[in-house]
DRENPA-3360 file (N, C-alpha, C; in nm, 2 decimals, always signed):
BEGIN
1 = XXXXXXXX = +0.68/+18.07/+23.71/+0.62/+17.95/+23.78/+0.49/+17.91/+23.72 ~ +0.41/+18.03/+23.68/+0.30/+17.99/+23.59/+0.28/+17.93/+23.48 ~ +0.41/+17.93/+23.40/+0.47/+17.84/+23.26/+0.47/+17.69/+23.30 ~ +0.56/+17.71/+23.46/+0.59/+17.55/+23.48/+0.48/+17.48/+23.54 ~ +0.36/+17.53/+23.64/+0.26/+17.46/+23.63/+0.17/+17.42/+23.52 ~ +0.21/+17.51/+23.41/+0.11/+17.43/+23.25/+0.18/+17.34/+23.21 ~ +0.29/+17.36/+23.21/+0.37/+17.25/+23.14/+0.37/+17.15/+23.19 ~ +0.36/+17.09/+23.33/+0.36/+16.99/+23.43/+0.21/+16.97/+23.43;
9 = XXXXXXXX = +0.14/+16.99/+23.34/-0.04/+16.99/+23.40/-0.01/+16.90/+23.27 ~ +0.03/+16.95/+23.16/+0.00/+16.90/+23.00/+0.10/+16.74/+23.04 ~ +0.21/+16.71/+23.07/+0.25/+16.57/+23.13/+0.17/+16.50/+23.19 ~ +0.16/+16.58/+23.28/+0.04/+16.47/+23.36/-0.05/+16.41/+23.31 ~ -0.11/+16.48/+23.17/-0.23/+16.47/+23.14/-0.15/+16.33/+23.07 ~ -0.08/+16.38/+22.95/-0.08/+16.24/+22.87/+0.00/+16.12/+22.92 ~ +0.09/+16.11/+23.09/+0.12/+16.03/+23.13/+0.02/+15.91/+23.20 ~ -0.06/+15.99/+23.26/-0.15/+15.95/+23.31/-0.24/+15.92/+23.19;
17 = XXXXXXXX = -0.29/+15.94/+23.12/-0.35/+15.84/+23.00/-0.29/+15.73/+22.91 ~ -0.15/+15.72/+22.95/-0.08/+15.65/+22.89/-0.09/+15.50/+22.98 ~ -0.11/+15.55/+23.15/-0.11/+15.46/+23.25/-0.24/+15.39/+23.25 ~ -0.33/+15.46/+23.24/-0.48/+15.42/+23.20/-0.48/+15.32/+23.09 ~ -0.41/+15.34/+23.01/-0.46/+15.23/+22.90/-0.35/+15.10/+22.91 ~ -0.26/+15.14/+22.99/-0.19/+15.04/+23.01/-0.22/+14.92/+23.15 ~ -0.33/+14.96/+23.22/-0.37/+14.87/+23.28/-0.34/+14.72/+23.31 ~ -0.26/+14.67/+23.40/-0.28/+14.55/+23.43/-0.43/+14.45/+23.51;
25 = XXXXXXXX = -0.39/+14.33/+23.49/-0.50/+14.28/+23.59/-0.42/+14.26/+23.69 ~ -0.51/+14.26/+23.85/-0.47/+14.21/+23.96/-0.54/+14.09/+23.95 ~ -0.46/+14.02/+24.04/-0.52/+13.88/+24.14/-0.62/+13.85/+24.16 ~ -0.60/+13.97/+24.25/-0.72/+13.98/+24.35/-0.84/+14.05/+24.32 ~ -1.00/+14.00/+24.32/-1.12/+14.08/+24.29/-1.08/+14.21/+24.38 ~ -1.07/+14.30/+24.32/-1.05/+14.41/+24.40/-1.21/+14.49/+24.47 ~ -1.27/+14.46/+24.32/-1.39/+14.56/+24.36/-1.48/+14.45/+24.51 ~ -1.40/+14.35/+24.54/-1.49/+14.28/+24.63/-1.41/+14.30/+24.73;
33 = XXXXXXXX = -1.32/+14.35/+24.76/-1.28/+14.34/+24.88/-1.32/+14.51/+24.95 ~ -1.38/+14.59/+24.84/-1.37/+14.71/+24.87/-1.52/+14.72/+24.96 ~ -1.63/+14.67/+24.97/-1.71/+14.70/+25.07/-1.79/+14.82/+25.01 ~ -1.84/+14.82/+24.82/-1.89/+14.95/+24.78/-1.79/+15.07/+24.82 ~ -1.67/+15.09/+24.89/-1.61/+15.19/+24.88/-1.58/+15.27/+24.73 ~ -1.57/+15.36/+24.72/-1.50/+15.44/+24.60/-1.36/+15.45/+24.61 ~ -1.24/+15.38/+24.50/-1.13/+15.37/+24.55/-1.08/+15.38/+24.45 ~ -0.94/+15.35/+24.41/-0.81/+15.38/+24.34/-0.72/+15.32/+24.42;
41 = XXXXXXXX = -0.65/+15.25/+24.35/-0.53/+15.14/+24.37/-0.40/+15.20/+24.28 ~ -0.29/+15.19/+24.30/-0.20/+15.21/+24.23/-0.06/+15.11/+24.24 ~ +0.00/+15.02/+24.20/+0.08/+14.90/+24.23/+0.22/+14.90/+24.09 ~ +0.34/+14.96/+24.19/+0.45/+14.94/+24.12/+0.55/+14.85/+24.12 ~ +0.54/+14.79/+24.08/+0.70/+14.66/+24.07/+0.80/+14.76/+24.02 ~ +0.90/+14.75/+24.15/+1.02/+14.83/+24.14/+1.11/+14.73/+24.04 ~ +1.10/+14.57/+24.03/+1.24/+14.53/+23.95/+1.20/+14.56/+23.79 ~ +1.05/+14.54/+23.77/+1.07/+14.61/+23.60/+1.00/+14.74/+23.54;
49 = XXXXXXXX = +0.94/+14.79/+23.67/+0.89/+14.95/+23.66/+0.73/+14.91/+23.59 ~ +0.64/+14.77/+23.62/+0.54/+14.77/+23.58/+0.45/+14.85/+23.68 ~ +0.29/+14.86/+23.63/+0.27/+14.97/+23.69/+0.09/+14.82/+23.66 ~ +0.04/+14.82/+23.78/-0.10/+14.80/+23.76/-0.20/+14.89/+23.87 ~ -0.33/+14.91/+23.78/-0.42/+15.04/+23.82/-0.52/+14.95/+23.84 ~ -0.61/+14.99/+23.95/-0.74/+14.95/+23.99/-0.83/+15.12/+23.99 ~ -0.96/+15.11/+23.85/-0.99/+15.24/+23.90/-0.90/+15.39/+23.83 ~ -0.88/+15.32/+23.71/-0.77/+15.43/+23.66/-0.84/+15.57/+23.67;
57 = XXXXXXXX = -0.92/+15.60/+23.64/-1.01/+15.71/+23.62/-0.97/+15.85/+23.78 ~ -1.04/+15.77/+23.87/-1.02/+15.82/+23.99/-0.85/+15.84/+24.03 ~ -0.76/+15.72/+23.99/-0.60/+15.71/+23.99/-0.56/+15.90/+23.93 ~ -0.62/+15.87/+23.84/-0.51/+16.00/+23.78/-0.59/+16.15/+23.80 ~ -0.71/+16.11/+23.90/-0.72/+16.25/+23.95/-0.67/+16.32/+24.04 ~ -0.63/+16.46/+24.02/-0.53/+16.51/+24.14/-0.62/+16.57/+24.26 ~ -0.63/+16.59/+24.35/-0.64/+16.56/+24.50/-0.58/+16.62/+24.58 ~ -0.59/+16.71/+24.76/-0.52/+16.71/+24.83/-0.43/+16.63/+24.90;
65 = XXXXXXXX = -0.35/+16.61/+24.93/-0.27/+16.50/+24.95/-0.30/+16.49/+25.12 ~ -0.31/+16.59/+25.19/-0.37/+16.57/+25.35/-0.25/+16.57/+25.40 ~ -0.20/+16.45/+25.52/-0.07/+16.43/+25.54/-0.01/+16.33/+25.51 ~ -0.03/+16.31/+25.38/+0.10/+16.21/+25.28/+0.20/+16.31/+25.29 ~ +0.18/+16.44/+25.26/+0.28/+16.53/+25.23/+0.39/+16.56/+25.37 ~ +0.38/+16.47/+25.46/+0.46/+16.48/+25.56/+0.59/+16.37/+25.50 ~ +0.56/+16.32/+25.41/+0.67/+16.25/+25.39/+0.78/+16.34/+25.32 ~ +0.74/+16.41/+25.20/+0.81/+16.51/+25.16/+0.87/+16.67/+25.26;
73 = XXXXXXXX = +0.78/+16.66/+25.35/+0.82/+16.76/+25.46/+0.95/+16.74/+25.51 ~ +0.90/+16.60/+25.58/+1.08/+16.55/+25.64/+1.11/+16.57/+25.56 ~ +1.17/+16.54/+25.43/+1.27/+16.50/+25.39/+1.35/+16.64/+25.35 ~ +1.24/+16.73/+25.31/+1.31/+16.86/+25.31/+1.37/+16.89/+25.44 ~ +1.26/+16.90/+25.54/+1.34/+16.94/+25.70/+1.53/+16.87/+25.70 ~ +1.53/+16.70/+25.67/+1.63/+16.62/+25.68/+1.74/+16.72/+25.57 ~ +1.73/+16.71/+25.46/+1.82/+16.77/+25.35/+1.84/+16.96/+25.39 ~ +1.79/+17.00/+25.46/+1.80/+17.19/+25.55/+1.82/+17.11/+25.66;
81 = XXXXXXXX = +1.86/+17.01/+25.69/+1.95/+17.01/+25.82/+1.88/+17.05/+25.92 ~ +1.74/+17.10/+25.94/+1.64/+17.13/+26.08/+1.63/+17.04/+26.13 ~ +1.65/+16.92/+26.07/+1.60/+16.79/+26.16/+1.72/+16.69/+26.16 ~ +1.76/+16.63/+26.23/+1.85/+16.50/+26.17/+1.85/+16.32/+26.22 ~ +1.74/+16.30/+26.33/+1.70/+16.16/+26.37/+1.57/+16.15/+26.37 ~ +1.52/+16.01/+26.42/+1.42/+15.98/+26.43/+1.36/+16.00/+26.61 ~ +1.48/+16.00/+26.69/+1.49/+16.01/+26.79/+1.46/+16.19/+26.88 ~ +1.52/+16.24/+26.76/+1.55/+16.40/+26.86/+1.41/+16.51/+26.89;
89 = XXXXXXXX = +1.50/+16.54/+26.96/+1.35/+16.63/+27.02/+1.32/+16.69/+26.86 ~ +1.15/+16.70/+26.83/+1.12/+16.79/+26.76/+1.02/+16.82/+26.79 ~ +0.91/+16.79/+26.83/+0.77/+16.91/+26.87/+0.76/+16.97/+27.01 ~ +0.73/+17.09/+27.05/+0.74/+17.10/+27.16/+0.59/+17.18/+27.18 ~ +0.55/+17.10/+27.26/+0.38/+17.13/+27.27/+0.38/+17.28/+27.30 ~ +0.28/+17.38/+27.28/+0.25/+17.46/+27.29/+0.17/+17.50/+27.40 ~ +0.08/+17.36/+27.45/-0.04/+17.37/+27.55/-0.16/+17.38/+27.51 ~ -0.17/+17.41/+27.39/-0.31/+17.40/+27.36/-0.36/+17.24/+27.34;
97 = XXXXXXXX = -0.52/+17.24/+27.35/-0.54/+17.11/+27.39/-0.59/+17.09/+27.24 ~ -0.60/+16.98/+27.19/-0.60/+16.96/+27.03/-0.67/+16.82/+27.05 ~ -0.77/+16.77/+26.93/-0.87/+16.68/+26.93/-0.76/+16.53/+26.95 ~ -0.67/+16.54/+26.90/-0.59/+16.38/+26.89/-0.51/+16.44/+27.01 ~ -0.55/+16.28/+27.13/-0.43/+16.30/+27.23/-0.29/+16.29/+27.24 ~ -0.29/+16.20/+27.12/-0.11/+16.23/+27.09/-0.04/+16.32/+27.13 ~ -0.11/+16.46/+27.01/-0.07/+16.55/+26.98/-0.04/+16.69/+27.08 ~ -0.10/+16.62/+27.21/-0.09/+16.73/+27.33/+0.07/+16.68/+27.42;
105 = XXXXXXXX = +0.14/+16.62/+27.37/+0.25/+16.64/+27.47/+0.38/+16.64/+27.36 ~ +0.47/+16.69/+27.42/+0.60/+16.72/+27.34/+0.65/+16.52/+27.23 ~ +0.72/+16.55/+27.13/+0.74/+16.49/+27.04/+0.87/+16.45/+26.95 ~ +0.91/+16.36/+26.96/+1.03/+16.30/+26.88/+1.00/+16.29/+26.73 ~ +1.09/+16.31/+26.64/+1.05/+16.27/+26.54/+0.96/+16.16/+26.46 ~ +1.00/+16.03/+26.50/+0.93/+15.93/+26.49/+0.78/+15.93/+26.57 ~ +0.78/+15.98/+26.67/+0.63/+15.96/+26.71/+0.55/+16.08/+26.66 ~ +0.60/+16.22/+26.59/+0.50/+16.30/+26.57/+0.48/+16.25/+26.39;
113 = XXXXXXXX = +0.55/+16.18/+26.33/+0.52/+16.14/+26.19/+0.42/+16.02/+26.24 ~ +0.47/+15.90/+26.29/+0.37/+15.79/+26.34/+0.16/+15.85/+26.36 ~ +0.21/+16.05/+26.50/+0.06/+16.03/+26.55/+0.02/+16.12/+26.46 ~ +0.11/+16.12/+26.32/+0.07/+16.25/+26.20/+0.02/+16.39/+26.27 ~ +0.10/+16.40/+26.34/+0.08/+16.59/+26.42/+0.09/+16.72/+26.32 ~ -0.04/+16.78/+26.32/+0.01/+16.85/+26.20/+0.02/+16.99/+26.27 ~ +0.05/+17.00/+26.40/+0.09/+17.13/+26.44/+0.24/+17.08/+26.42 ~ +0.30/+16.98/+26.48/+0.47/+16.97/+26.46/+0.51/+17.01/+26.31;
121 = XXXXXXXX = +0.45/+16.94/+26.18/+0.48/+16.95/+26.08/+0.45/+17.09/+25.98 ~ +0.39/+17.13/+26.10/+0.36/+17.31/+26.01/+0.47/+17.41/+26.09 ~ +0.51/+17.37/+26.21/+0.61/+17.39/+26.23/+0.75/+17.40/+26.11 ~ +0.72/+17.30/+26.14/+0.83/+17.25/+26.01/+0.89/+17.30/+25.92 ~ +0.71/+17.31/+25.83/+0.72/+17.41/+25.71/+0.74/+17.57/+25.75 ~ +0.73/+17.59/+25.81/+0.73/+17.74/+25.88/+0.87/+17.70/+25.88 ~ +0.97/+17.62/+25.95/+1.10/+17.66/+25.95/+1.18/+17.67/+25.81 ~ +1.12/+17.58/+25.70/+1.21/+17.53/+25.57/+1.16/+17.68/+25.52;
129 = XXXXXXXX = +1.06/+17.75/+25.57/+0.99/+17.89/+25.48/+0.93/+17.87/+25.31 ~ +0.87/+17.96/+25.30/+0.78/+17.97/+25.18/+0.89/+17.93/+25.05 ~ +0.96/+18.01/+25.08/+1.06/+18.01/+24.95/+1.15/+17.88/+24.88 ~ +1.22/+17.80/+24.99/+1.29/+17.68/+25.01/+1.19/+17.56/+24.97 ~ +1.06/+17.61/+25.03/+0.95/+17.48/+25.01/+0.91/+17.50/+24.85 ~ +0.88/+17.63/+24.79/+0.87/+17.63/+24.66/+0.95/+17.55/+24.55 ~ +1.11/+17.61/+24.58/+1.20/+17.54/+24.50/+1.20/+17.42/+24.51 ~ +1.13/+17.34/+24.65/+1.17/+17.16/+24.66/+1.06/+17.09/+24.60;
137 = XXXXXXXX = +0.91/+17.20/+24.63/+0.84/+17.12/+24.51/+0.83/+17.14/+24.38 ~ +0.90/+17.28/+24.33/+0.90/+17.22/+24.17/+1.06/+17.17/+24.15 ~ +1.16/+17.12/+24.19/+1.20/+17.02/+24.20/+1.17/+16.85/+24.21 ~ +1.10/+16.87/+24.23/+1.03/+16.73/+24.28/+0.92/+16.73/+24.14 ~ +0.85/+16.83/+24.13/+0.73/+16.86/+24.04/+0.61/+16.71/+24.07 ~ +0.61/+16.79/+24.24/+0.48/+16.76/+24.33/+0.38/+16.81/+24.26 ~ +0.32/+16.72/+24.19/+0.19/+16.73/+24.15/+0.14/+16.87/+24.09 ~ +0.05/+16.95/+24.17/+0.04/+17.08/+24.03/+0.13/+17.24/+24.06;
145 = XXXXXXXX = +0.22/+17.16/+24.18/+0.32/+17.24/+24.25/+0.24/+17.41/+24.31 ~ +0.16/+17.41/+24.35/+0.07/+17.54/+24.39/+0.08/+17.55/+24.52 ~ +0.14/+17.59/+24.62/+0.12/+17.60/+24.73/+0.10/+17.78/+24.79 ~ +0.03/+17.84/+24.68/-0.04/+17.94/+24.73/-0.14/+17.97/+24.86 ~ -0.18/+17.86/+24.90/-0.31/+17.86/+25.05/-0.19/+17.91/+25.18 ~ -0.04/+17.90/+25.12/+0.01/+17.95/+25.28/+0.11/+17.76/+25.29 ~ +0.24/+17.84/+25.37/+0.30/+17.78/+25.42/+0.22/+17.68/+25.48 ~ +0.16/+17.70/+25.61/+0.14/+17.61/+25.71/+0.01/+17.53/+25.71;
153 = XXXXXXXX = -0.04/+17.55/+25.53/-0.20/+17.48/+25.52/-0.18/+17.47/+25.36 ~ -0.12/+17.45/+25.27/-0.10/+17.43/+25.12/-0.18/+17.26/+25.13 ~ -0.12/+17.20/+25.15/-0.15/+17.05/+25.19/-0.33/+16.98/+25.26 ~ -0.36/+17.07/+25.32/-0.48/+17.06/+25.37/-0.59/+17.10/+25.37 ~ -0.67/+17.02/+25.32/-0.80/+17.07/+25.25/-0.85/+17.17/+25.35 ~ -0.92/+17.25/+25.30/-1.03/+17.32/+25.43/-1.14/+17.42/+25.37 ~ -1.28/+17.43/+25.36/-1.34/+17.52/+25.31/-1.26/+17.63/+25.23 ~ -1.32/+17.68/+25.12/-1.26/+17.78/+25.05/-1.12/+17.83/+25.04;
161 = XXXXXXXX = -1.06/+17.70/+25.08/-0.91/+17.68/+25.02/-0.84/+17.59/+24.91 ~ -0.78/+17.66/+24.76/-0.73/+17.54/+24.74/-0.57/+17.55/+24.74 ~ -0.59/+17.38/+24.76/-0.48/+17.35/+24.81/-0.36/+17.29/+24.72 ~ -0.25/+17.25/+24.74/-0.15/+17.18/+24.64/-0.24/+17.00/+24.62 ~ -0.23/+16.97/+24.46/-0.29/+16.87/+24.39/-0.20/+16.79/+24.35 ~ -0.24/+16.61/+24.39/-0.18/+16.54/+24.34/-0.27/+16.40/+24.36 ~ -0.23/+16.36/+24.21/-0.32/+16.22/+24.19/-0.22/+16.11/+24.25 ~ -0.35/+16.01/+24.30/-0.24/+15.83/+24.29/-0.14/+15.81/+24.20;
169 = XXXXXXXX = -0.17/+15.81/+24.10/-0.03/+15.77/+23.97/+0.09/+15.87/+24.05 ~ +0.07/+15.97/+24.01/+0.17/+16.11/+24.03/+0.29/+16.04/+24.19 ~ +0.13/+16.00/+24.35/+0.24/+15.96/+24.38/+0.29/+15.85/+24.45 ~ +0.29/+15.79/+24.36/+0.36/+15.63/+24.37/+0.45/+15.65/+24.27 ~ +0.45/+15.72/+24.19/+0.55/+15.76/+24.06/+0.66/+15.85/+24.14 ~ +0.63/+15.89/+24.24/+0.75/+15.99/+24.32/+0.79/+15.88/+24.39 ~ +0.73/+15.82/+24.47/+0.77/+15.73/+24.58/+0.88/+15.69/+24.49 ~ +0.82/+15.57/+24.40/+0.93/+15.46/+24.32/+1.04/+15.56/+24.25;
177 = XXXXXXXX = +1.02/+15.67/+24.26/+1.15/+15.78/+24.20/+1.23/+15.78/+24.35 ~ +1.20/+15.80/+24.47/+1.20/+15.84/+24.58/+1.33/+15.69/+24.64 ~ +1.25/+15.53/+24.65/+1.34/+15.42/+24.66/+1.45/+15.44/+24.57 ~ +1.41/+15.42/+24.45/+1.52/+15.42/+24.35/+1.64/+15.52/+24.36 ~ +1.61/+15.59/+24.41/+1.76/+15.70/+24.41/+1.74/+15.79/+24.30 ~ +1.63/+15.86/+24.28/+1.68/+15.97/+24.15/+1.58/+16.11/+24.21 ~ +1.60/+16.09/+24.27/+1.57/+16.24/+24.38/+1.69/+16.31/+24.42 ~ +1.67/+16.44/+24.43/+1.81/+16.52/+24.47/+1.83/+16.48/+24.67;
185 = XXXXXXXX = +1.78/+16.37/+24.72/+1.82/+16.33/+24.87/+1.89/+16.23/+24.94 ~ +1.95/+16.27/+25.04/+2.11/+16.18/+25.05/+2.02/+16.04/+25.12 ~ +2.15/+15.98/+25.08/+2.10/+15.83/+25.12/+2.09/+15.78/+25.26 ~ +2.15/+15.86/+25.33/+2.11/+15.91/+25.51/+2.01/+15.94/+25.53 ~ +1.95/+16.07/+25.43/+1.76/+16.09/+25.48/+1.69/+16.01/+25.39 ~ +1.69/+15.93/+25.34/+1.63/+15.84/+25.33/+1.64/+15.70/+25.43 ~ +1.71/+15.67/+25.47/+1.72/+15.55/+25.57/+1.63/+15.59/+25.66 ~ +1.66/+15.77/+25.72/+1.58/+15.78/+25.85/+1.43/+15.80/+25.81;
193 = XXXXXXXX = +1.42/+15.85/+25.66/+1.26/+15.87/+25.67/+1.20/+15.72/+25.69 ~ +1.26/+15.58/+25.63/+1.25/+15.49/+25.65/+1.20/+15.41/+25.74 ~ +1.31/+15.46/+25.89/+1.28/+15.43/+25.97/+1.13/+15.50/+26.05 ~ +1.13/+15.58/+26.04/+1.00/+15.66/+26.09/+0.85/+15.61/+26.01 ~ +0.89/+15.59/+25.87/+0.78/+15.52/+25.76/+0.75/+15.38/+25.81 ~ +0.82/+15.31/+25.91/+0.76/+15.17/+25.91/+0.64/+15.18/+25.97 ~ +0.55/+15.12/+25.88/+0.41/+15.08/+25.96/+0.34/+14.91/+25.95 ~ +0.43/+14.87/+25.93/+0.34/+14.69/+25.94/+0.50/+14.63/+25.92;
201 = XXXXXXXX = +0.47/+14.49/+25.98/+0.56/+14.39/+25.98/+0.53/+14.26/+25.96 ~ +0.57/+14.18/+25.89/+0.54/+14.05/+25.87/+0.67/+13.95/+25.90 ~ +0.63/+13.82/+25.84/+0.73/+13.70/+25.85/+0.83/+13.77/+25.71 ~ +0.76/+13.83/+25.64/+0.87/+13.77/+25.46/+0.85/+13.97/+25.44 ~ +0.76/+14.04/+25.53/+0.76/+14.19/+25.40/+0.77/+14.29/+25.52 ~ +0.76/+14.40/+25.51/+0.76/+14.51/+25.54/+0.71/+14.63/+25.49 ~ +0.62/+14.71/+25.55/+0.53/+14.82/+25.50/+0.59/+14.95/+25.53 ~ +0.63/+15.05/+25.46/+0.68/+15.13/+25.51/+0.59/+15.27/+25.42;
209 = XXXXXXXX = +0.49/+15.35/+25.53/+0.37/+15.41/+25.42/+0.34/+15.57/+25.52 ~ +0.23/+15.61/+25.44/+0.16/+15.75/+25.55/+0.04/+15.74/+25.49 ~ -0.04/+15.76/+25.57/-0.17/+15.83/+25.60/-0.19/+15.93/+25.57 ~ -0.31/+15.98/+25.52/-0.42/+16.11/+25.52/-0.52/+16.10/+25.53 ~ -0.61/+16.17/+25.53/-0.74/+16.18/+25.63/-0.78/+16.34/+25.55 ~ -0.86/+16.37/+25.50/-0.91/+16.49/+25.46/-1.14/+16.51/+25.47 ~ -1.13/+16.66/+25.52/-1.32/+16.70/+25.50/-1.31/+16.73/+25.42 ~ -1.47/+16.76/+25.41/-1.54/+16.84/+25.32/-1.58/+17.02/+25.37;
217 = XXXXXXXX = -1.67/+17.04/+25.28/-1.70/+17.17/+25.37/-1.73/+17.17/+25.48 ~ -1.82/+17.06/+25.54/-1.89/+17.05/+25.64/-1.82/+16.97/+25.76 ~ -1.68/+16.94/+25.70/-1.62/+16.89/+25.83/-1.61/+16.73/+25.80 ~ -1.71/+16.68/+25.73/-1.71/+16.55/+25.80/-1.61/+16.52/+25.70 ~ -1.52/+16.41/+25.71/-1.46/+16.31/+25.67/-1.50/+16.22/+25.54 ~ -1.40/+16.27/+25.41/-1.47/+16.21/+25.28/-1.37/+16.18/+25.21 ~ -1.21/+16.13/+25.29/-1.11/+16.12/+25.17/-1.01/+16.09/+25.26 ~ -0.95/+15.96/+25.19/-0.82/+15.86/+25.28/-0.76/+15.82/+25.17;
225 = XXXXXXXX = -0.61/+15.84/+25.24/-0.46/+15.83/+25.16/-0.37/+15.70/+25.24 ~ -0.37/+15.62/+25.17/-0.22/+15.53/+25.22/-0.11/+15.53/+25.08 ~ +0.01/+15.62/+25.10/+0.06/+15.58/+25.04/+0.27/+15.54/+25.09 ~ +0.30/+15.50/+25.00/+0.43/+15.43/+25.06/+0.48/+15.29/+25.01 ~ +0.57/+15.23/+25.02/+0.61/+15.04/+24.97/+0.59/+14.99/+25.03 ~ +0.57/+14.82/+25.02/+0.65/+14.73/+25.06/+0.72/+14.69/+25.01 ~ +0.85/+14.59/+25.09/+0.94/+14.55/+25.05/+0.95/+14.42/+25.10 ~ +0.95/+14.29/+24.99/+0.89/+14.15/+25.03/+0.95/+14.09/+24.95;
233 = XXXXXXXX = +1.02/+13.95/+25.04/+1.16/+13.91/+25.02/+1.20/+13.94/+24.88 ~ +1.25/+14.05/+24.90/+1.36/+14.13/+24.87/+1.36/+14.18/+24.74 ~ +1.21/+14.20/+24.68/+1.14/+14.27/+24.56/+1.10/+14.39/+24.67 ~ +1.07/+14.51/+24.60/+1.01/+14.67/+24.64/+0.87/+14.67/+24.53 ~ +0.78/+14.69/+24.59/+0.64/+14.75/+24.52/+0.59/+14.87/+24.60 ~ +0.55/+14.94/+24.49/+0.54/+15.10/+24.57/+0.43/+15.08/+24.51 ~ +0.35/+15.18/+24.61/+0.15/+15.17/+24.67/+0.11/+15.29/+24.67 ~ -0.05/+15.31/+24.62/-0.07/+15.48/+24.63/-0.22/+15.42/+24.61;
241 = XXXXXXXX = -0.31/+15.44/+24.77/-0.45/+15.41/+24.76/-0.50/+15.52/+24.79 ~ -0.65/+15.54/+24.73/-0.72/+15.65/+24.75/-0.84/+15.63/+24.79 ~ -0.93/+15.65/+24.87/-1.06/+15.63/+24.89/-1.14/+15.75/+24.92 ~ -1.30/+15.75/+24.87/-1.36/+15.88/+24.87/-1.53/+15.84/+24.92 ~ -1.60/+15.89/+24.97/-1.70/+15.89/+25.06/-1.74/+15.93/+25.21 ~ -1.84/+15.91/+25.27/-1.89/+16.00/+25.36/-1.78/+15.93/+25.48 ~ -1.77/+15.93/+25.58/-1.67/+15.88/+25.69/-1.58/+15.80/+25.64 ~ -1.56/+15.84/+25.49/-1.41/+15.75/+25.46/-1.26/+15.85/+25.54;
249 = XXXXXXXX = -1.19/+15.78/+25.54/-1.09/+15.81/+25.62/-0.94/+15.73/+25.61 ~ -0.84/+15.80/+25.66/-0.73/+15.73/+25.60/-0.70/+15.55/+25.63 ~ -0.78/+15.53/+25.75/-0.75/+15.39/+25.79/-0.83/+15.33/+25.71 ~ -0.94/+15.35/+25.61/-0.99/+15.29/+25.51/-0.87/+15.27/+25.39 ~ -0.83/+15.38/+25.40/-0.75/+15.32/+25.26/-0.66/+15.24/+25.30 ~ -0.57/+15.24/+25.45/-0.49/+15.14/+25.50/-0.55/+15.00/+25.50 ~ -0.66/+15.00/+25.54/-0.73/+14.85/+25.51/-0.74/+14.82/+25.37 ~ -0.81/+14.89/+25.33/-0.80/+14.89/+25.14/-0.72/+14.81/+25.10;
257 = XXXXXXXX = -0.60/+14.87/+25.12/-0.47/+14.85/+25.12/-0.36/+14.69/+25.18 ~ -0.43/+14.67/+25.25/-0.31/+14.61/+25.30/-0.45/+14.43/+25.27 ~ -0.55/+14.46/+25.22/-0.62/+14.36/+25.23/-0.57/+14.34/+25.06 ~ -0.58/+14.45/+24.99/-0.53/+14.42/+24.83/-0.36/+14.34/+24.89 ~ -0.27/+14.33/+24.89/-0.15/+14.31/+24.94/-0.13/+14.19/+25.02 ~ -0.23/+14.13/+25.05/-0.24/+14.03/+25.07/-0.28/+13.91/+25.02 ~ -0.44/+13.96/+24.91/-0.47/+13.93/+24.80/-0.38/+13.87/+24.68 ~ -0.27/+13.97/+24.70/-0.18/+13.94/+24.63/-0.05/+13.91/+24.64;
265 = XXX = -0.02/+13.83/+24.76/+0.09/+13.73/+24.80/+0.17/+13.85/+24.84 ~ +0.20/+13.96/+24.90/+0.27/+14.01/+24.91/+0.27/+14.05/+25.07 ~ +0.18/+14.06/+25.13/+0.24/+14.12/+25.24/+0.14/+13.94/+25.35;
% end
């Protein structure tokens, strides 16, 4: 396993510099919509595989992913058959009382990905187990594929933990592998992660994304993830924003995000 994380480090490296210098321009003034935030953009045109970077630098640094990695959760849960709607029972509260109120009463699929519950989803991983989850991320070759911190916290930052690494490039590059069909997952769990993924609607597009939210040592809040497509009349662009500072947080990058996207005739 220690061969295949160097060898997947050394890709990264010259893919990601390859992406960097291939920069497009956007539309949109980006650095003015950002509000002095620290950010990274990432924008794929699924019909000819162009790729434009806002912020390459920050783009191809790897990162905890927080709970983006709930997207690849499901889909393992969906392909191990532990899960199979958007509908069915899946969290079943424990009673402990927990900072988000969502997350205190029992939970369907769709609403524990929606209130990003990360006791349901460590569940989860606890069910697919250590071993099953290893094979599906270097499968996938998630980012620097390390999930040494533990089944049910590999994903989440936390004092003197590290965690599994992945930059913006890396994943909008999974995503647009992920629509496209060249992932080892049936075309059934992809409709349903789909379904659960929608988060915005329009007249002409549709957002279909996840959130993260990650601290520092001290707790506070210094790092927000939207990543996911849209799909607008009847083109796919896949999206991977990053944002970094003191009370930054994932609904920063969602704004980030969806204000670039607009900027740029798309959503």
């Amino acid at each position: 396993m220690k061969l295949k994380i160097i060898i997947t480090s050394i890709l990264f490296l010259l893919l990601t510099n390859t992406y960097a210098q291939s920069n497009d321009n956007f539309k949109a003034d980006i650095a003015g919509l950002l509000n002095d935030t620290e950010a990274a953009f990432v924008l794929i045109d699924c019909s000819d595989d162009s790729i434009r970077i806002y912020n390459p630098d920050l783009a191809k640094q790897r990162t905890a992913p927080c709970s983006t990695f709930k997207i690849w959760n499901t889909l393992i849960g969906l392909e191990s058959k532990i899960i199979s709607s958007p509908t069915e029972p899946f969290y079943t509260w424990d009673g402990v009382e927990r900072i988000v109120p969502q997350w205190n009463k029992n939970l369907n699929l769709r609403e524990a990905f929606q209130a990003s519950c990360v006791p349901a989803f460590q569940s989860l991983a606890q069910e697919i187990g250590s071993k099953e989850m290893q094979a599906w991320i270097e499968r996938l070759s998630y980012g620097d594929m390390d999930t040494s911190a533990g089944i049910t916290t590999f994903w989440l930052p936390e004092k003197n933990r590290k965690t599994i690494l992945i930059s913006p490039i890396e994943q909008a590059k999974l995503i647009k592998k992920l629509i496209s069909q060249e992932l080892p997952f049936s075309s059934k769990n992809i409709v349903t992660l789909k379904k659960i993924m929608k988060a915005k609607e329009t007249k002409n597009s549709a957002i279909y994304a996840k959130t993260g939210s990650g601290t520092n040592d001290t707790e506070i809040f210094v790092l927000g993830w939207y990543v996911g497509f849209i799909e607008n009349n009847k083109k796919t662009y896949v999206f991977a924003c990053i944002a970094k500072g003191n009370n930054i947080m994932s609904k920063d990058a969602r704004m980030i995000t969806e204000n670039i996207l607009t900027a740029e005739g798309l959503l």
